[in-house]
PyMOL Python script that loads the backbone (N, CA, C, O; Angstrom):
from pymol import cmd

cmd.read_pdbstr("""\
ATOM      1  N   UNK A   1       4.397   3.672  21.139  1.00  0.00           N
ATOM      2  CA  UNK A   1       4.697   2.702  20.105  1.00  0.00           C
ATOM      3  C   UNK A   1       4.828   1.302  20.686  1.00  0.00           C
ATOM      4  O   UNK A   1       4.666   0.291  20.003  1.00  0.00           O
ATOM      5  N   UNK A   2       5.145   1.292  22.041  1.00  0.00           N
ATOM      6  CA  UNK A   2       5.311  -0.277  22.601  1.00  0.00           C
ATOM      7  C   UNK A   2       3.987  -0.925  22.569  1.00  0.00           C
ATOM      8  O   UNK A   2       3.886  -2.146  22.446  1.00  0.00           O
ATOM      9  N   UNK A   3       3.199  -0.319  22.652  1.00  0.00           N
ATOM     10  CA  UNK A   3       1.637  -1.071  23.722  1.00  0.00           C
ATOM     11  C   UNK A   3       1.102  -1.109  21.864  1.00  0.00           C
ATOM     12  O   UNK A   3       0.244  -1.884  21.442  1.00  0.00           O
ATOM     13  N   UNK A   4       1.532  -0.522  21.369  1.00  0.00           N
ATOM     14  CA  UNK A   4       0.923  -0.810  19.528  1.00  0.00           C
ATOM     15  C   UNK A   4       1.572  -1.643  18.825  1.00  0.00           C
ATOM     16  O   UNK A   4       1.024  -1.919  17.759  1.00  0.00           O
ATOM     17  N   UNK A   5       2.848  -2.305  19.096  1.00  0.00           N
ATOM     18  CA  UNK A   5       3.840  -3.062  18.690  1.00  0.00           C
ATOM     19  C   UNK A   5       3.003  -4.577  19.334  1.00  0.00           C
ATOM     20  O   UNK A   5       2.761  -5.629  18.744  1.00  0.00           O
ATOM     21  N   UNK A   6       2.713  -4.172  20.730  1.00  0.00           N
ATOM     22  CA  UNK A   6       1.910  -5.343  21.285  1.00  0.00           C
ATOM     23  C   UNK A   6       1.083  -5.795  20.478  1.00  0.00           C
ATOM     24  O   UNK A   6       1.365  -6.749  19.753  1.00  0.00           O
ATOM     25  N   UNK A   7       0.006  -5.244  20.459  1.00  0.00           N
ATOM     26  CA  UNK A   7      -0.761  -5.341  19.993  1.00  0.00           C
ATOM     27  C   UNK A   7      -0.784  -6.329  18.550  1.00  0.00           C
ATOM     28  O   UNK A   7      -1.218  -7.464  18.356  1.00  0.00           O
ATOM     29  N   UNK A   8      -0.176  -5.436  17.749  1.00  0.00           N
ATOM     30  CA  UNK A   8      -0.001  -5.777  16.531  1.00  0.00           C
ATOM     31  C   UNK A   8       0.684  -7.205  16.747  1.00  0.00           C
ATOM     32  O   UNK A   8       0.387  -7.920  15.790  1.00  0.00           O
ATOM     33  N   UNK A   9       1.504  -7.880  17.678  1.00  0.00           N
ATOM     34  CA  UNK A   9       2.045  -9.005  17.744  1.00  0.00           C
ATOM     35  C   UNK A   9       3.736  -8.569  17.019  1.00  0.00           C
ATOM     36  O   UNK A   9       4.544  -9.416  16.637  1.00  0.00           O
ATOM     37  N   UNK A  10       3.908  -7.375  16.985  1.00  0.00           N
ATOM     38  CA  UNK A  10       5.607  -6.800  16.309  1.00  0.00           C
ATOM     39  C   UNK A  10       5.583  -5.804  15.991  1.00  0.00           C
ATOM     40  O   UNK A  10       4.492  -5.319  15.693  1.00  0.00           O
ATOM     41  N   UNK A  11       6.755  -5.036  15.905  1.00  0.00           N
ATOM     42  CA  UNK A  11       6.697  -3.576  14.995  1.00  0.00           C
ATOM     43  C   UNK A  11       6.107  -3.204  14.089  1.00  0.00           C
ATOM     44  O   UNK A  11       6.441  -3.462  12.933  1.00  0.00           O
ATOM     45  N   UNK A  12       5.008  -2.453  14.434  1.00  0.00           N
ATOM     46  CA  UNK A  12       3.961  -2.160  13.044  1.00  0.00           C
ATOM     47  C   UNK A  12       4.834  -1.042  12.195  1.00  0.00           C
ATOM     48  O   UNK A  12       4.489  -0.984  11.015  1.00  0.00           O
ATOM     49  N   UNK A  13       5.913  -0.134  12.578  1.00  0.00           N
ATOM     50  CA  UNK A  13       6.550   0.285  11.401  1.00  0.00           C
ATOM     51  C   UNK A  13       7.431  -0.480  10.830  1.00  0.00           C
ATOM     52  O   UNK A  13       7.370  -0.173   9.640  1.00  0.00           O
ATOM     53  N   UNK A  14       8.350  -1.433  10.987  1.00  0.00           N
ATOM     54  CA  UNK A  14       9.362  -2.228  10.018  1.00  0.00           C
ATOM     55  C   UNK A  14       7.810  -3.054   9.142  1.00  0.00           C
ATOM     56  O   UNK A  14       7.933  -3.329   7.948  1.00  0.00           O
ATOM     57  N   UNK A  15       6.707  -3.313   9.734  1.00  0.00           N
ATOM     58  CA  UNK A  15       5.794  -4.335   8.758  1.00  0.00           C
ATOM     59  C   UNK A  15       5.329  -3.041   7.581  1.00  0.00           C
ATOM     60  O   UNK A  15       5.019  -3.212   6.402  1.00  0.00           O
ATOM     61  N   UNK A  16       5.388  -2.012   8.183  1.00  0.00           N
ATOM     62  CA  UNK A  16       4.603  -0.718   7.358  1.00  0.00           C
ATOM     63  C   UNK A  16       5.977  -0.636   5.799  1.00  0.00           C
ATOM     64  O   UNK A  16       5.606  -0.873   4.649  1.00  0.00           O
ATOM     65  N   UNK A  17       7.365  -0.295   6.113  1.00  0.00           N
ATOM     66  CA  UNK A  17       8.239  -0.596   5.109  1.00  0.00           C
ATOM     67  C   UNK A  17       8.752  -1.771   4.564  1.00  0.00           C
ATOM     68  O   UNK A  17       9.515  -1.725   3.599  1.00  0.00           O
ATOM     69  N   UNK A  18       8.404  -2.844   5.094  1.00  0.00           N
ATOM     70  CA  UNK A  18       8.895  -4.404   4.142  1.00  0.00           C
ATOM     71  C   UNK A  18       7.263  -4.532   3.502  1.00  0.00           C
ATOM     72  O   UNK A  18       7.451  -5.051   2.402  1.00  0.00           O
ATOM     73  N   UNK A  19       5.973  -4.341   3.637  1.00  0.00           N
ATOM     74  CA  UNK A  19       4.928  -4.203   2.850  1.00  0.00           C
ATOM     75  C   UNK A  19       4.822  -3.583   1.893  1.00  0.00           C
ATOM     76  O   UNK A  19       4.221  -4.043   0.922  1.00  0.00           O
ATOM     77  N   UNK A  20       5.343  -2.428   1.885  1.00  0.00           N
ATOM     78  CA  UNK A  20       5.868  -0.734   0.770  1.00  0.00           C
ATOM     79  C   UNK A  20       6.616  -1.499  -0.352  1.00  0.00           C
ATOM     80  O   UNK A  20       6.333  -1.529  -1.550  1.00  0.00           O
ATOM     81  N   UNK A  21       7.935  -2.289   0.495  1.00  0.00           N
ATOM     82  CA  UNK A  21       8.761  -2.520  -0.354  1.00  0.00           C
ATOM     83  C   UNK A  21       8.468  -3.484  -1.260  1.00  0.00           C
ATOM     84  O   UNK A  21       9.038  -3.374  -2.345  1.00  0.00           O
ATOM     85  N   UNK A  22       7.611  -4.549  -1.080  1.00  0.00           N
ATOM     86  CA  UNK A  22       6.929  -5.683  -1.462  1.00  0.00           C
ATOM     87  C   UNK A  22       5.997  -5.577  -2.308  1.00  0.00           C
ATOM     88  O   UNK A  22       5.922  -6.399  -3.222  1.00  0.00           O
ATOM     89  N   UNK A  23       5.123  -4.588  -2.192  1.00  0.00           N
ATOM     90  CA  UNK A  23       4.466  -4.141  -2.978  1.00  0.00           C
ATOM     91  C   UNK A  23       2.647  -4.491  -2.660  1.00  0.00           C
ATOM     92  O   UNK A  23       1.728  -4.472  -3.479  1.00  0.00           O
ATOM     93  N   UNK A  24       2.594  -4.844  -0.935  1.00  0.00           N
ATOM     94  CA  UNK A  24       1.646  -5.784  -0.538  1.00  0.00           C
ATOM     95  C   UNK A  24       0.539  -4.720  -0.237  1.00  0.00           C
ATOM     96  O   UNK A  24       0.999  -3.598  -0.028  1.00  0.00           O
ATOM     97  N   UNK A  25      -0.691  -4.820  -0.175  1.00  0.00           N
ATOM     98  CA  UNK A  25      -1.823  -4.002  -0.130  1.00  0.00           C
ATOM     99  C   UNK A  25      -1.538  -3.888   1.520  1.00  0.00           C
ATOM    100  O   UNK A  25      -1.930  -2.770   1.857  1.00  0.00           O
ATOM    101  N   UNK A  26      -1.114  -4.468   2.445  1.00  0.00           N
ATOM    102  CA  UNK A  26      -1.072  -4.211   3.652  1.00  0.00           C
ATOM    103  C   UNK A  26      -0.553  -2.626   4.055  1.00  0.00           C
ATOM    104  O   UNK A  26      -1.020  -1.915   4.945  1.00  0.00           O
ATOM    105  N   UNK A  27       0.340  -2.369   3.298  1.00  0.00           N
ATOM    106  CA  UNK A  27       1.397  -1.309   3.525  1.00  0.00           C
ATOM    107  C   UNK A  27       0.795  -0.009   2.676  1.00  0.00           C
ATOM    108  O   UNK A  27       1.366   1.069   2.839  1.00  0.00           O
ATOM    109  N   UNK A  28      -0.372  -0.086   1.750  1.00  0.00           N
ATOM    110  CA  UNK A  28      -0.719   1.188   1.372  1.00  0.00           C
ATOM    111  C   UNK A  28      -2.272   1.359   2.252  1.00  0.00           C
ATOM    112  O   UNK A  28      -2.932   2.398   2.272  1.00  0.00           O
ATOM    113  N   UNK A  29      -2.579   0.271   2.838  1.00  0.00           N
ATOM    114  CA  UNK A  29      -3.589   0.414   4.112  1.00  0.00           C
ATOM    115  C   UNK A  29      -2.801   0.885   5.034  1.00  0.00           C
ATOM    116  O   UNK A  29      -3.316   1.940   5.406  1.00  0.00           O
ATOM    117  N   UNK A  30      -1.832   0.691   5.615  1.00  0.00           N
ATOM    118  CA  UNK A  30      -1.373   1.267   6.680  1.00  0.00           C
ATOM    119  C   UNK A  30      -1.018   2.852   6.535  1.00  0.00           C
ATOM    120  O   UNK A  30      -1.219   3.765   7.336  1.00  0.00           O
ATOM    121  N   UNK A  31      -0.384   2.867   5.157  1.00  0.00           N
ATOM    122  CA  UNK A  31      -0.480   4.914   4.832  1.00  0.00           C
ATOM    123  C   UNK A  31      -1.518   5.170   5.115  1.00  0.00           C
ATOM    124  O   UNK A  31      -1.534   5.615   6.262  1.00  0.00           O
ATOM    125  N   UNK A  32      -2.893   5.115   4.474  1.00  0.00           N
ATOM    126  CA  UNK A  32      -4.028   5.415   4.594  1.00  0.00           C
ATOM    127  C   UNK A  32      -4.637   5.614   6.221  1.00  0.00           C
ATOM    128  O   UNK A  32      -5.233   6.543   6.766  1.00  0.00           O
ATOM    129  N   UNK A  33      -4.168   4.244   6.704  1.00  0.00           N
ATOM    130  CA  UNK A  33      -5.079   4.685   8.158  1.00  0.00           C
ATOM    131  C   UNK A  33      -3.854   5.541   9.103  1.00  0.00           C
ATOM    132  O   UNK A  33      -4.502   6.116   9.977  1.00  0.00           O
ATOM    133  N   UNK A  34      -2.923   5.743   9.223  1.00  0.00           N
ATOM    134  CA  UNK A  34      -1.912   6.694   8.948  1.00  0.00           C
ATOM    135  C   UNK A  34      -2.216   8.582   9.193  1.00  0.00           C
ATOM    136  O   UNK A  34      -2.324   9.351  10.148  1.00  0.00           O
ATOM    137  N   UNK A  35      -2.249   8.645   7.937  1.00  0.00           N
ATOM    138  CA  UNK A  35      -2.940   9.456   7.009  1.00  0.00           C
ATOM    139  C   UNK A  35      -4.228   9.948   8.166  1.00  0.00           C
ATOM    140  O   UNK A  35      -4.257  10.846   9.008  1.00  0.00           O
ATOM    141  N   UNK A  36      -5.061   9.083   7.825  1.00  0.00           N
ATOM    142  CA  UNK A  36      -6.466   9.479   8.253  1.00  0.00           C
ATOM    143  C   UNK A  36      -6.068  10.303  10.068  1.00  0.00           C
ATOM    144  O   UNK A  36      -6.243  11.476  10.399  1.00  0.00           O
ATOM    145  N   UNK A  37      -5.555   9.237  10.839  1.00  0.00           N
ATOM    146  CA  UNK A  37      -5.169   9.053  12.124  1.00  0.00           C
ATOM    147  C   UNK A  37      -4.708  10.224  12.349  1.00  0.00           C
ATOM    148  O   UNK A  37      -5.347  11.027  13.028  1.00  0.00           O
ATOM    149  N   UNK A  38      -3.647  10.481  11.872  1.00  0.00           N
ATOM    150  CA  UNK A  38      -3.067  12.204  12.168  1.00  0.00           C
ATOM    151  C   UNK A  38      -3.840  13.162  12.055  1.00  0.00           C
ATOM    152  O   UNK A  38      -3.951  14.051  12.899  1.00  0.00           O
ATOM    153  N   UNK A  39      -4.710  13.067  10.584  1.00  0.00           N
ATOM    154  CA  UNK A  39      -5.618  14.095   9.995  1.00  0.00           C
ATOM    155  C   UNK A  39      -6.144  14.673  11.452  1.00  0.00           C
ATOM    156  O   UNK A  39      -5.885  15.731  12.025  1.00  0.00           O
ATOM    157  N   UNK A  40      -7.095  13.415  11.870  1.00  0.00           N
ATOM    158  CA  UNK A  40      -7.909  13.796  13.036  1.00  0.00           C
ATOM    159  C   UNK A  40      -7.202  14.057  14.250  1.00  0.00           C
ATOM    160  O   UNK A  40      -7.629  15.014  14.896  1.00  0.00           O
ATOM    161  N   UNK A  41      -6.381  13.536  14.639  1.00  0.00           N
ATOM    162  CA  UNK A  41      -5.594  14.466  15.636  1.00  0.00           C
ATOM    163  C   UNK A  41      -4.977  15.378  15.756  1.00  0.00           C
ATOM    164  O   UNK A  41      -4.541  15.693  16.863  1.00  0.00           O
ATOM    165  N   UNK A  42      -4.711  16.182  14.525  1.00  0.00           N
ATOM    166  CA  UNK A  42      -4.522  17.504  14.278  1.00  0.00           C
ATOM    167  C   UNK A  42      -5.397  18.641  14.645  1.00  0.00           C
ATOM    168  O   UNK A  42      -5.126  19.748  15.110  1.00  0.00           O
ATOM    169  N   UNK A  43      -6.983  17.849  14.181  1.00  0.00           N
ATOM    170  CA  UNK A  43      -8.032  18.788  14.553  1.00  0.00           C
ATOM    171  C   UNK A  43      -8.371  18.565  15.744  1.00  0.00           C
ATOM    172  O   UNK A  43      -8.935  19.437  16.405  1.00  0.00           O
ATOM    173  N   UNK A  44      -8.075  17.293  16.259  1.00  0.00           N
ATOM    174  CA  UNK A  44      -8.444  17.392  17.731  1.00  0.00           C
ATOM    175  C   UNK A  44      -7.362  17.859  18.756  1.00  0.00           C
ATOM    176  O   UNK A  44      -7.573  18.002  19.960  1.00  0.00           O
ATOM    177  N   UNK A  45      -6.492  18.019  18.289  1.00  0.00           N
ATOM    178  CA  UNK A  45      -5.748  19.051  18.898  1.00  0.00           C
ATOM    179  C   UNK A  45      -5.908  20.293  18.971  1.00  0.00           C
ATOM    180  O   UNK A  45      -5.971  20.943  20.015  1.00  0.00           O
ATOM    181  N   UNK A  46      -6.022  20.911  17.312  1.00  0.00           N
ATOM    182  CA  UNK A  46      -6.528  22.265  17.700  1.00  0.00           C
ATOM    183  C   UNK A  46      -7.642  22.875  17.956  1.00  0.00           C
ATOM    184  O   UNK A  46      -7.668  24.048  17.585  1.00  0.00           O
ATOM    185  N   UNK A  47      -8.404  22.545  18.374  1.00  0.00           N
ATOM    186  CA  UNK A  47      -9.807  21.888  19.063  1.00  0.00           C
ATOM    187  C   UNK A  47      -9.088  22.140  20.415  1.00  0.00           C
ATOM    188  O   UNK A  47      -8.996  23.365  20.489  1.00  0.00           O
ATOM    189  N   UNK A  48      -8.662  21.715  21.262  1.00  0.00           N
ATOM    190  CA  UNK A  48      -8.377  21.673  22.130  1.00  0.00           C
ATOM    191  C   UNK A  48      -7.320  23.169  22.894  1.00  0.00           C
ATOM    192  O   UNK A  48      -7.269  23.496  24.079  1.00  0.00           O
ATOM    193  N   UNK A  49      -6.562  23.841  21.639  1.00  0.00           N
ATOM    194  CA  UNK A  49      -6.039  24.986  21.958  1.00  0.00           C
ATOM    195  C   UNK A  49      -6.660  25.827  21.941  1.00  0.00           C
ATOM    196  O   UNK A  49      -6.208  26.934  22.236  1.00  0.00           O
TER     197      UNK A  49
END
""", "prot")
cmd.dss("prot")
cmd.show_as("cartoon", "prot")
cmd.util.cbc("prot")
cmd.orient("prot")
């Protein structure tokens, strides 16, 4: 989470819940790629077992 916090220039989860709360399209993109992100590392995990 640090080297993605970098990145992002700050905590991409407190921006993920004050976007939610706001009601800003940023924060239902971030579920989504989220979402997607796990999806595939689930299978590429079990892929890997």
């Amino acid at each position: 989470m640090g080297y993605g916090a970098r990145l992002s220039d700050g905590c991409n989860i407190g921006a993920y819940f004050s976007a939610l709360a706001s009601g800003s399209l940023s924060g239902w993109v971030w579920v989504a790629a989220a979402f997607v992100g796990s999806a595939i590392g689930l299978r590429l995990e079990a892929r890997s077992a």
